[in-house]
C-alpha positions in Angstrom: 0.0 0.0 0.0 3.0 2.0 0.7 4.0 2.3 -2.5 0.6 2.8 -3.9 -0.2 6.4 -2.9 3.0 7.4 -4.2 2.9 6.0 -7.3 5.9 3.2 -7.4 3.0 0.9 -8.0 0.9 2.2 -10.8 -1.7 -0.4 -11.6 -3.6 -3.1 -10.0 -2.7 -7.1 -12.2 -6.0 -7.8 -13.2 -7.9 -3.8 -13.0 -5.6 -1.9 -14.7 -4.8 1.7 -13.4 -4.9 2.7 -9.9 -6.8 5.7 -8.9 -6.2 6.7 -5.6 -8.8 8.8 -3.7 -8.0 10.6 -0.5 -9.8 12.6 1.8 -9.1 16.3 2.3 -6.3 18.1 4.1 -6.5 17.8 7.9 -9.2 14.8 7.9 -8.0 12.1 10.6 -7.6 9.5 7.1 -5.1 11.7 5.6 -3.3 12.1 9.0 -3.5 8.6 9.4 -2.0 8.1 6.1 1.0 10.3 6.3 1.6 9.7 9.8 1.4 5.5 10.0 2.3 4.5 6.8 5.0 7.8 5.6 5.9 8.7 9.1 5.4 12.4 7.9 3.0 15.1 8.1 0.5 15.7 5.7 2.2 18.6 3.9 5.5 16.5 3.4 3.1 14.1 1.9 0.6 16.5 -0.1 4.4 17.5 -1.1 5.3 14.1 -2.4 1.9 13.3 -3.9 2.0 16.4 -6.0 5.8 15.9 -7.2 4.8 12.1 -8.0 1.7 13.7 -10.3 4.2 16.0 -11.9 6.3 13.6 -13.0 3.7 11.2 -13.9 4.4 8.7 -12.2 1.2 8.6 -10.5 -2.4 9.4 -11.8 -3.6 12.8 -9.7 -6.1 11.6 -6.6 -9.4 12.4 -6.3 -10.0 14.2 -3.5 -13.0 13.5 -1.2 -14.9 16.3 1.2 -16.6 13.8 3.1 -16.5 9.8 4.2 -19.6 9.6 2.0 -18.1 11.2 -0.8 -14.4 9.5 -0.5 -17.1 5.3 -0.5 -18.9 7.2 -3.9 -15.7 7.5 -5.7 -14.8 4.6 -4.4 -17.6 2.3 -5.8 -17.4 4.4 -9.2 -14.1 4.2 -10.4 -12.5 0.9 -11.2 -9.4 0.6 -9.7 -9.4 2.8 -7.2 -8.4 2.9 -3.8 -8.6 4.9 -0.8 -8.6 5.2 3.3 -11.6 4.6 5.6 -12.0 4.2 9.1 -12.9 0.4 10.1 -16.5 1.8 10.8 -17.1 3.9 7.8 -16.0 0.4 5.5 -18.7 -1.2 7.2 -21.0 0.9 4.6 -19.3 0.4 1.5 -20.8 -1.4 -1.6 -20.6 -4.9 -1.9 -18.5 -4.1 -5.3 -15.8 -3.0 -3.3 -13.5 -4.9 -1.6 -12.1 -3.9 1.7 -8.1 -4.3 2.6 -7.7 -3.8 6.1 -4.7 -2.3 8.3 -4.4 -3.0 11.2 
């Protein structure tokens, strides 16, 4: 998973192209993100994330206002992938699968 938000892994075997989707600045997802899996804060990461578009060597995120919003872009676009809290995935679509870190 590491590697997918930053965009050393690019697409999934059997989906094709990852799309990442990320809630906004400052929601406890992304600090979880940059803090547990980067071990940075969430500017260093925005940081990295927007170099890594850039270059294009990752696909730019979708960016979600909402827990809601982040599980619609998640059952919409093929592919994707994103961070919820273990009791907002417990109202995601059956069509999407859940990956959980623990």
């Amino acid at each position: 998973m590491k590697k997918v938000f930053i965009g050393k892994i690019k697409k999934w075997e059997k989906v094709g192209t990852i799309q990442t989707v990320l809630r906004k600045k400052g929601s406890p997802e992304m600090a979880w993100l940059a803090q547990a899996v980067y071990g940075v804060s969430e500017d260093v990461l925005m940081a990295k994330i927007a170099q890594e578009v850039f270059k294009g060597d990752l696909k730019k995120p979708l960016v979600a206002d909402s827990v809601t919003a982040c599980i619609e872009l998640l059952g919409k676009e093929g592919g994707a992938i994103g961070i919820l809290s273990a009791d907002a995935a417990k109202s995601i679509p059956a069509s999407v699968a859940i990956l959980s870190l623990e």
